[in-house]
KEKE-3310 file (N, C-alpha, C; in steps of 0.2 Angstrom, whole numbers, plus 5000, padded with zeros to 4 digits):
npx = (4890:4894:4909:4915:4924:4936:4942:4931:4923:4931:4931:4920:4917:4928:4921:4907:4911:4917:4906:4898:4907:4906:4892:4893:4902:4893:4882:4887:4893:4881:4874:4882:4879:4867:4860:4865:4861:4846:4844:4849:4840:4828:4831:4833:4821:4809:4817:4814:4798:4797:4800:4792:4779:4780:4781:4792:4802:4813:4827:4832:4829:4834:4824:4830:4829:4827:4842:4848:4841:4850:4864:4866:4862:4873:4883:4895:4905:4904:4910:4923:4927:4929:4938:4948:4951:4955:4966:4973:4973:4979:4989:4996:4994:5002:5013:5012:5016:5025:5038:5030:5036:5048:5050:5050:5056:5068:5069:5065:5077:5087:5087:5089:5086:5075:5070:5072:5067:5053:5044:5041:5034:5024:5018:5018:5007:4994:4993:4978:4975:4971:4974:4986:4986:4983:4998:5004:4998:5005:5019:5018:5008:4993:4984:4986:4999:4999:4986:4991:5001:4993:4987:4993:5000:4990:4988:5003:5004:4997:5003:5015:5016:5009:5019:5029:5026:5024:5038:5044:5040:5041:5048:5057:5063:5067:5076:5087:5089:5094:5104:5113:5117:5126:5119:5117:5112:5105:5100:5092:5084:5076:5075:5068:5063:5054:5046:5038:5031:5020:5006:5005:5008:4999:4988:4990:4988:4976:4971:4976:4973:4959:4960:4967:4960:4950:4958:4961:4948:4948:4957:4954:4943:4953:4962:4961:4958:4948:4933:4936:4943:4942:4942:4931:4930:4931:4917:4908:4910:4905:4892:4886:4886:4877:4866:4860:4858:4852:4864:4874:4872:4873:4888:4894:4892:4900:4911:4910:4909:4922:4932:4926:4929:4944:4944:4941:4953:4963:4961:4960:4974:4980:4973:4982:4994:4993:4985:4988:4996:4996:4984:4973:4967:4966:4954:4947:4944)
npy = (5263:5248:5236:5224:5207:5200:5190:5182:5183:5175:5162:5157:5158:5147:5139:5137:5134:5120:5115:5115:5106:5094:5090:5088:5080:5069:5066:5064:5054:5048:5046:5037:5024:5021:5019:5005:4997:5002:4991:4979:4977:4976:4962:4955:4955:4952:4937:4933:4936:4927:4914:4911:4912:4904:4891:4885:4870:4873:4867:4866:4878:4891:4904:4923:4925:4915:4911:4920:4920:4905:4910:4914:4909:4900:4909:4909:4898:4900:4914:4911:4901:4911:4917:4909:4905:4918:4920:4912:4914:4928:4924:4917:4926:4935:4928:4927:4938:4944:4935:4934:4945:4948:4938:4941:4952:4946:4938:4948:4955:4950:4943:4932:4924:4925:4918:4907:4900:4908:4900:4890:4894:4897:4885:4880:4887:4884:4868:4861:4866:4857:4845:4845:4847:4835:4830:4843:4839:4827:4833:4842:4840:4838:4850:4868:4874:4866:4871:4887:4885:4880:4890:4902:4898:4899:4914:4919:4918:4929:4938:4937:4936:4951:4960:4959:4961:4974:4979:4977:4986:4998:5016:5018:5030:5032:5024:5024:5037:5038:5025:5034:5043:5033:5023:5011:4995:4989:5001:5009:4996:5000:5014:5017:5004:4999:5009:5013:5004:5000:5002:4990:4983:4984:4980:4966:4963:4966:4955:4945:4946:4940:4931:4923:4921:4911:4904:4895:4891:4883:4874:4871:4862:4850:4850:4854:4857:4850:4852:4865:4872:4871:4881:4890:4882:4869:4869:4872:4860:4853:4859:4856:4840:4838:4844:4857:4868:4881:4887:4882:4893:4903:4902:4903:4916:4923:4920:4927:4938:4941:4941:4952:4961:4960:4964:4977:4985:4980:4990:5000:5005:5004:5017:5026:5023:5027:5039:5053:5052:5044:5042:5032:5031:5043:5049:5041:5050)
npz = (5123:5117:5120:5112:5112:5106:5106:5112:5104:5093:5098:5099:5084:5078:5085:5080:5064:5068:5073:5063:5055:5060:5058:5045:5041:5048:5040:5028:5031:5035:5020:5016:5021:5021:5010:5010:5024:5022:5010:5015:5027:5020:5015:5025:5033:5021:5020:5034:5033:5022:5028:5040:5033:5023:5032:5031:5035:5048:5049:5036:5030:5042:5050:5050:5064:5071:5066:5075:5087:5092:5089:5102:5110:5109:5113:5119:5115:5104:5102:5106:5097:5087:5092:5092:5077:5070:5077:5073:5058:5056:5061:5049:5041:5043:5041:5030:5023:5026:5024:5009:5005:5007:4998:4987:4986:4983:4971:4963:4963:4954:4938:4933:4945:4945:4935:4936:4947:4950:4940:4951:4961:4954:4952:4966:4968:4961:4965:4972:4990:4998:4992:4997:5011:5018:5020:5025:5037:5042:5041:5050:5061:5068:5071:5078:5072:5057:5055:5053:5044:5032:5030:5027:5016:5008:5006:5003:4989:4981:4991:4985:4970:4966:4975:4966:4954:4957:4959:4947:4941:4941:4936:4923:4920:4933:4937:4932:4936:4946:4944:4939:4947:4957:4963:4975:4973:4986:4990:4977:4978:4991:4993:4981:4972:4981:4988:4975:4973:4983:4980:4975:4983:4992:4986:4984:4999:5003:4997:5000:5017:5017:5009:5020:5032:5024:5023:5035:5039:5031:5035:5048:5045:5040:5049:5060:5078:5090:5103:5118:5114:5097:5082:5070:5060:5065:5073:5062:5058:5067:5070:5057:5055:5067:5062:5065:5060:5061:5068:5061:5052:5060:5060:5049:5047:5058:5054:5040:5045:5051:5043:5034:5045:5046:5032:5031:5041:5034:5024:5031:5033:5021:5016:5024:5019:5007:5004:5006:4991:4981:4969:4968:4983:4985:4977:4984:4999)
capx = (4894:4896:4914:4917:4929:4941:4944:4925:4923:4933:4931:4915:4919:4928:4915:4901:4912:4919:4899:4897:4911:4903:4886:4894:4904:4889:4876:4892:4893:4873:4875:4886:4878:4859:4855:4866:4857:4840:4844:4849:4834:4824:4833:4830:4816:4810:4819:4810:4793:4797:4799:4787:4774:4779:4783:4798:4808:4821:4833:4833:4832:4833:4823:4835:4828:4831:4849:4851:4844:4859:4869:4865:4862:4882:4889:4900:4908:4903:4916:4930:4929:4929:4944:4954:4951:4956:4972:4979:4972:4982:4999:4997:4994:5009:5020:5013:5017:5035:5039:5029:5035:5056:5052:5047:5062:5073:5067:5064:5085:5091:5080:5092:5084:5067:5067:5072:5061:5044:5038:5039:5031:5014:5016:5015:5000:4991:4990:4975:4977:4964:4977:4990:4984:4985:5005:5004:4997:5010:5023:5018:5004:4987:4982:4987:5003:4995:4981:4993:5004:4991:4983:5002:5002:4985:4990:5008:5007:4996:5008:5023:5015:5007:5024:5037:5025:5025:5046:5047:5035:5046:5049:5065:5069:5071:5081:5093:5094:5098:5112:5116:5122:5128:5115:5119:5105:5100:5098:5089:5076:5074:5073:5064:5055:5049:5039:5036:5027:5017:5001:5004:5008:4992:4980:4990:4989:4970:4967:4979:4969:4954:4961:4971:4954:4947:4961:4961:4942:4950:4964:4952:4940:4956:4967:4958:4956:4941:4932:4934:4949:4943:4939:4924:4928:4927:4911:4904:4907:4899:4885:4883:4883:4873:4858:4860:4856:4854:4870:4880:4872:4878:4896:4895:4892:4902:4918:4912:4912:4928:4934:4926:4934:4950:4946:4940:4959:4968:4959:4961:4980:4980:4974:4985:4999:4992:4980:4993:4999:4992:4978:4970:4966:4965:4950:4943:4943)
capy = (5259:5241:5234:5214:5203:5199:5183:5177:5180:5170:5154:5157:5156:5140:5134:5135:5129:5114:5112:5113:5101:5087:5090:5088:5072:5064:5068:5060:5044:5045:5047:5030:5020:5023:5013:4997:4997:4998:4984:4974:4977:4974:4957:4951:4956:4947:4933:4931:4934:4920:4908:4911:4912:4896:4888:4878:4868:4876:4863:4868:4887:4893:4911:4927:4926:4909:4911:4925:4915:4902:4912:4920:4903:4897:4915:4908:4894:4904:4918:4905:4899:4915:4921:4903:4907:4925:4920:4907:4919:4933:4923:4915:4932:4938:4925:4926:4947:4946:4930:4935:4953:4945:4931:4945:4958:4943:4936:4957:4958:4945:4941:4924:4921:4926:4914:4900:4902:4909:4896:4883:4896:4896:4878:4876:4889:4877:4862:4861:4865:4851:4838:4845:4847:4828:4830:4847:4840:4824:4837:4848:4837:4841:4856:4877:4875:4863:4877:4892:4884:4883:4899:4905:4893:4902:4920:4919:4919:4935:4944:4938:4940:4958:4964:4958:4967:4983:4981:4977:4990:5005:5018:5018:5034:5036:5021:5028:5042:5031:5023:5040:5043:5025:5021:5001:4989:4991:5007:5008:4994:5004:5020:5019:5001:4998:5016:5013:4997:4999:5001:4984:4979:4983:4978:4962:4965:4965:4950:4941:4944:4939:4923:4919:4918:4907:4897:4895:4888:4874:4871:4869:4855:4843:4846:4856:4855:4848:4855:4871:4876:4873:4886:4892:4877:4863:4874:4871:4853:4847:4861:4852:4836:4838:4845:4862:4874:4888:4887:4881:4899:4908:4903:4905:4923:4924:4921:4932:4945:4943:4939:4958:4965:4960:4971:4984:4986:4985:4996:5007:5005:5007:5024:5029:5024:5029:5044:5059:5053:5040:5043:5025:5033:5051:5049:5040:5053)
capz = (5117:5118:5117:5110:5116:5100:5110:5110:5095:5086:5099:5095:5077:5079:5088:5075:5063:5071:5073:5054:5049:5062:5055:5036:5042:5050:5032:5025:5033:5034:5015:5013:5024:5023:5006:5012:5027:5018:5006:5025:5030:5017:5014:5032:5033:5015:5024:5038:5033:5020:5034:5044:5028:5020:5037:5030:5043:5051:5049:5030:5029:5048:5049:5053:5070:5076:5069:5081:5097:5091:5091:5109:5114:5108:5112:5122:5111:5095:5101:5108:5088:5081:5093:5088:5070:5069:5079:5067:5051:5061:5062:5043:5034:5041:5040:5021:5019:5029:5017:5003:5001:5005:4992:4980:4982:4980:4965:4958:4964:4948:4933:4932:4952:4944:4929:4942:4955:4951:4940:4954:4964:4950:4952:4969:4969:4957:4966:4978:4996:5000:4992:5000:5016:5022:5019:5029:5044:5043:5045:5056:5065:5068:5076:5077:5067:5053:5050:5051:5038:5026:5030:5023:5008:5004:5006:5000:4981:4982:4993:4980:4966:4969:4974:4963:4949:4957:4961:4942:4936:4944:4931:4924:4921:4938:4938:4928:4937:4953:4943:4936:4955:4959:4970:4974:4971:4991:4991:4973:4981:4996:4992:4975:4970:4987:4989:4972:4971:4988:4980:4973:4991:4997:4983:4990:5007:5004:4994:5009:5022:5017:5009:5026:5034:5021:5023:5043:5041:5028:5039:5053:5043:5042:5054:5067:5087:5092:5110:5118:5107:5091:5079:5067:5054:5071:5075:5057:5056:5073:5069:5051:5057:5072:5058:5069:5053:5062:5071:5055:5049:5062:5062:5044:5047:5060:5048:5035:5049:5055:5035:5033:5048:5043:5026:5034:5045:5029:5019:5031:5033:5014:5017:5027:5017:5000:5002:5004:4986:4975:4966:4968:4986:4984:4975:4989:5003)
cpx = (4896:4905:4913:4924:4931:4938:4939:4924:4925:4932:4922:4913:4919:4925:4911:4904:4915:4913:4896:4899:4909:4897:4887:4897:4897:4884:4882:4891:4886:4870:4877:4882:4871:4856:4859:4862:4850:4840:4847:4842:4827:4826:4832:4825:4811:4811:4814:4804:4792:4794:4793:4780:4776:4780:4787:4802:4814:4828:4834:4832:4829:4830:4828:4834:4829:4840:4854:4850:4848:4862:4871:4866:4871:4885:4895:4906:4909:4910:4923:4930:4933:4938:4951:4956:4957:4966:4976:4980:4978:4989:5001:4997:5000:5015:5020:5014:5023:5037:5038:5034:5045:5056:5053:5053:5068:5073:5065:5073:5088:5086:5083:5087:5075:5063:5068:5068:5052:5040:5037:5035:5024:5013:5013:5008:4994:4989:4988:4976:4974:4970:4984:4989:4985:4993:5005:5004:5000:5016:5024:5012:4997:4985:4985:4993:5003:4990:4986:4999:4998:4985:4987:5001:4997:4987:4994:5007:5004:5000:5014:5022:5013:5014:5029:5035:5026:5033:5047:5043:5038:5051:5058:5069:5072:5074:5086:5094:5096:5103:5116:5121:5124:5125:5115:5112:5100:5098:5092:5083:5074:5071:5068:5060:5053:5043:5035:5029:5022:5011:4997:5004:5003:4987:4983:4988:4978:4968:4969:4975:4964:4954:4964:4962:4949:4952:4961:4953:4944:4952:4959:4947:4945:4962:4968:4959:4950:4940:4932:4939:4950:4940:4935:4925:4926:4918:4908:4902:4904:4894:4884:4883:4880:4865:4858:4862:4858:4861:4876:4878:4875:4886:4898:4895:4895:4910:4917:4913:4919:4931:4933:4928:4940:4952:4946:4949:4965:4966:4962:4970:4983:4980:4978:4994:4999:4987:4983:4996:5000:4985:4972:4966:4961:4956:4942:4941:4938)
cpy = (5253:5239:5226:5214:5198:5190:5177:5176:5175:5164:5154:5154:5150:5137:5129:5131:5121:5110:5109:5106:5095:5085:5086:5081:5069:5063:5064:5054:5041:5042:5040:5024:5018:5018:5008:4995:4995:4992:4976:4973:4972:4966:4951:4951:4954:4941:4931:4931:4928:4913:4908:4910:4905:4889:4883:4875:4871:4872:4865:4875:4890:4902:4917:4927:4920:4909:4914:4920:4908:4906:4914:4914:4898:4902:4913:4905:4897:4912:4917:4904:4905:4917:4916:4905:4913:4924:4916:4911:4923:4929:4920:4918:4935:4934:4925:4937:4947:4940:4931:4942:4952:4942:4939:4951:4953:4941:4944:4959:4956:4942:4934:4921:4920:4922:4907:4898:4900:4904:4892:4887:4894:4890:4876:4880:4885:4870:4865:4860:4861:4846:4839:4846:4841:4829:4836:4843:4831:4827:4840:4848:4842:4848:4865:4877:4871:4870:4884:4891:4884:4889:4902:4903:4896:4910:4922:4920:4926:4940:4944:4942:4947:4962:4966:4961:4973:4985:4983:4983:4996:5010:5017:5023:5036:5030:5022:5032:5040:5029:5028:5042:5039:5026:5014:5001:4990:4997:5009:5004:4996:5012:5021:5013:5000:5001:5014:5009:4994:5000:4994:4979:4979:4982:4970:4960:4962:4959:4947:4938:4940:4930:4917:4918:4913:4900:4893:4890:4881:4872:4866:4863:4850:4843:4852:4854:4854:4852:4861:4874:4874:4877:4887:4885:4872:4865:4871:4866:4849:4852:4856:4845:4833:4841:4852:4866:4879:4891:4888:4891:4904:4908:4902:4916:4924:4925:4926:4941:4947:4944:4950:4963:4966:4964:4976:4987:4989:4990:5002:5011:5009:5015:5029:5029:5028:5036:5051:5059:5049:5041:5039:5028:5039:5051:5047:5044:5058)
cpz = (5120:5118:5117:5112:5108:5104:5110:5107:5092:5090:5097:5087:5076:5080:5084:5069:5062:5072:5067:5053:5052:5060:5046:5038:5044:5045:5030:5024:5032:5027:5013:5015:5026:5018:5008:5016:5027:5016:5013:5027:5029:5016:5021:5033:5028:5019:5029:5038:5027:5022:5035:5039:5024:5023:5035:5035:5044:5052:5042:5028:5037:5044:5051:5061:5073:5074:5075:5088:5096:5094:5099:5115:5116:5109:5113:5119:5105:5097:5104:5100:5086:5085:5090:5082:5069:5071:5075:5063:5052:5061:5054:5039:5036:5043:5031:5018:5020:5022:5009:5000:5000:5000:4985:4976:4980:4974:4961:4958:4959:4944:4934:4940:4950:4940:4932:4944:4953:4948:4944:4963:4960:4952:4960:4972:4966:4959:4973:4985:5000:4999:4994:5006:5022:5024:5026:5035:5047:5043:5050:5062:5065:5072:5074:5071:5060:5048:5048:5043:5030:5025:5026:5016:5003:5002:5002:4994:4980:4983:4987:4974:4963:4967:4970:4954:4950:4957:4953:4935:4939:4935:4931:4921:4925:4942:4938:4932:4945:4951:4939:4942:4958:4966:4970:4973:4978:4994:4985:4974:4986:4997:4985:4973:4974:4986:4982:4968:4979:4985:4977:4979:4993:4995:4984:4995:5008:5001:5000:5014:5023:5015:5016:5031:5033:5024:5030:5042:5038:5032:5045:5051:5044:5046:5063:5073:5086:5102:5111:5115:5100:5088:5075:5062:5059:5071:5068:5056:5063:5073:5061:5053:5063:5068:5063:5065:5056:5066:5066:5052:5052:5064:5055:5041:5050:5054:5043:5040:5051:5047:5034:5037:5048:5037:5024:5037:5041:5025:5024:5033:5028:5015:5020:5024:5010:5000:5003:4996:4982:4974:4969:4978:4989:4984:4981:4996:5006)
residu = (UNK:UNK:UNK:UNK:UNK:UNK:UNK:UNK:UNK:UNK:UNK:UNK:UNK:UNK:UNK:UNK:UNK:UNK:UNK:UNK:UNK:UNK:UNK:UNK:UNK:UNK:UNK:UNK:UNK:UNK:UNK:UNK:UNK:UNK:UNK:UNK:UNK:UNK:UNK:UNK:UNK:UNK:UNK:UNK:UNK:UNK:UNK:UNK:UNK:UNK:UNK:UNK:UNK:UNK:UNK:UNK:UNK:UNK:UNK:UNK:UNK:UNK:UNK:UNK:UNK:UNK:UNK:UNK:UNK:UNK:UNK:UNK:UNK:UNK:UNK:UNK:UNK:UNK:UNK:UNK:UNK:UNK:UNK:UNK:UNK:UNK:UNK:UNK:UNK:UNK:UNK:UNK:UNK:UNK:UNK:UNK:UNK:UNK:UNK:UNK:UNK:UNK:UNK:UNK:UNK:UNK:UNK:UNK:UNK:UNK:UNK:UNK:UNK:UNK:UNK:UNK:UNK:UNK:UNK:UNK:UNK:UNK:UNK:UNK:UNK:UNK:UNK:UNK:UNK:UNK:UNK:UNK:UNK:UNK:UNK:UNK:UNK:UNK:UNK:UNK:UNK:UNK:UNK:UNK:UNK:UNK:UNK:UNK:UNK:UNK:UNK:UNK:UNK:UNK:UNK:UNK:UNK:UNK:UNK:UNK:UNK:UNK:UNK:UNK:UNK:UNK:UNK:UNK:UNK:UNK:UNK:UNK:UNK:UNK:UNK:UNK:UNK:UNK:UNK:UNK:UNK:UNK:UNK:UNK:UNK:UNK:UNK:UNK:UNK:UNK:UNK:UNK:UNK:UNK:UNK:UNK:UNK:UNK:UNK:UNK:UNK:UNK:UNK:UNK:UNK:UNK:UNK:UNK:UNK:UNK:UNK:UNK:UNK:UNK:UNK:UNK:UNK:UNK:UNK:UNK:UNK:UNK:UNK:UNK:UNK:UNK:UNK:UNK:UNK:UNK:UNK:UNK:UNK:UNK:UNK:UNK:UNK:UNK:UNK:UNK:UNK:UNK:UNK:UNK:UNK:UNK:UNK:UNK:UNK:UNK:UNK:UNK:UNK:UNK:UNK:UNK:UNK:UNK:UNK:UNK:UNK:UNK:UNK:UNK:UNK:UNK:UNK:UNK:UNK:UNK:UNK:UNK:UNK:UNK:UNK:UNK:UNK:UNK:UNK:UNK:UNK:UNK:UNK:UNK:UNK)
# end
């Protein structure tokens, strides 16, 4: 008569299922990411037998395969840019989320501060950071603090305006019942329209990022570093006026890569913050 061992059994158990659920995540993933990757493929691939088949010059549409040897060729410089870039985008999106999200509770704390203020915030959203930009960088001189300010300048209305809808979109019957218990004003916007209005913060949070990167490549067109500390916008304009197509292409990709990496980090923050308990989330797990 045989005896079993309780104890193998069940690691056992765990086992296979712990096998199952990596198998079901990886069908998952393989599932998400399998027709992108087609339609990549096919697009590149399309692409380069173009070239090659209508023999166009490659100063006028480079093939996907000489942007690559570019790139491999400028690794070096081409990820000195992209690290420049990333580090200004990186210091002007959170100087436009801490700014933006304080401008927002203040102007959400006094309708009289909020009927001041805000439109001369639309307004200064409104006027082109191109024709602002000379002024910036006779402020704050040419170079890293020049781009991270109008990285900021880009970001910023997003971040304000985002939040200061969610603070003011907070239900009010459980306003009321905040001032039913005399809960002051900083405890009412920290306890209830903050939490409240985080999914407003973070469909900011996402526009932010993506514009803080846009704006860091303007910034570096007029008031960039030149050499080995400037970043993907310097990169764009001595590959563009050098006729070095295939270079301007890979440091055109190169930004959207960092631009999509930056949206990939917050999204998944978002999740983290929103997916035990907003919908807008939920759905996405």
């Amino acid at each position: 008569m045989s005896m079993k061992n309780p104890a193998l059994s069940t690691s056992l158990i765990k086992e296979k299922k712990w096998s199952f659920d990596i198998q079901t995540i990886l069908f998952s993933l393989l599932k998400k990411v399998s027709l992108p990757i087609l339609v990549f493929v096919v697009f590149v691939g399309g692409w380069e037998l173009f070239c090659r088949a209508t023999g166009i010059a490659h100063y006028i549409l480079p093939a996907p395969s000489d942007i690559y040897l570019a790139a491999v060729a400028n690794s070096e410089n081409l990820l000195g840019a992209m690290f420049v870039t990333i580090s200004s985008a990186l210091m002007g999106f959170i100087m436009s989320v801490v700014l933006g999200i304080s401008g927002a509770v203040l102007l959400a704390s006094s309708k009289v501060i909020e009927k001041a203020l805000y439109p001369y915030v639309v307004l200064l959203q409104t006027i082109p950071i191109i024709a602002i930009a000379p002024i910036i960088v006779i402020w704050f001189g040419a170079g890293t603090n020049a781009i991270v300010i109008i990285a900021f300048l880009i970001g910023f209305f997003p971040m304000l305006s985002n939040t200061l809808v969610g603070l003011n979109s907070t239900d009010s019957n459980l306003r009321n019942l905040f001032s039913l218990y005399n809960a002051s004003k900083f405890q009412t916007m920290w306890r209830l329209r903050l939490p409240a209005a985080l999914p407003y913060i973070v469909a900011g949070l996402k526009i932010s990022c993506t514009l803080a990167t846009i704006g860091v490549i303007a910034g570096e067109y007029i008031a960039g570093i030149g050499g080995g500390r400037g970043g993907l916008g310097y990169a764009i304009t001595v590959a563009a006026s050098n006729i070095q197509t295939a270079y301007l292409f890979a440091c055109g990709l190169a930004a959207s890569v960092l631009g999509i990496g930056f949206f990939l980090i917050i999204n998944y923050i978002s999740k983290l913050l929103l997916s035990s308990w907003h919908e807008s989330e939920m759905d996405q797990q």
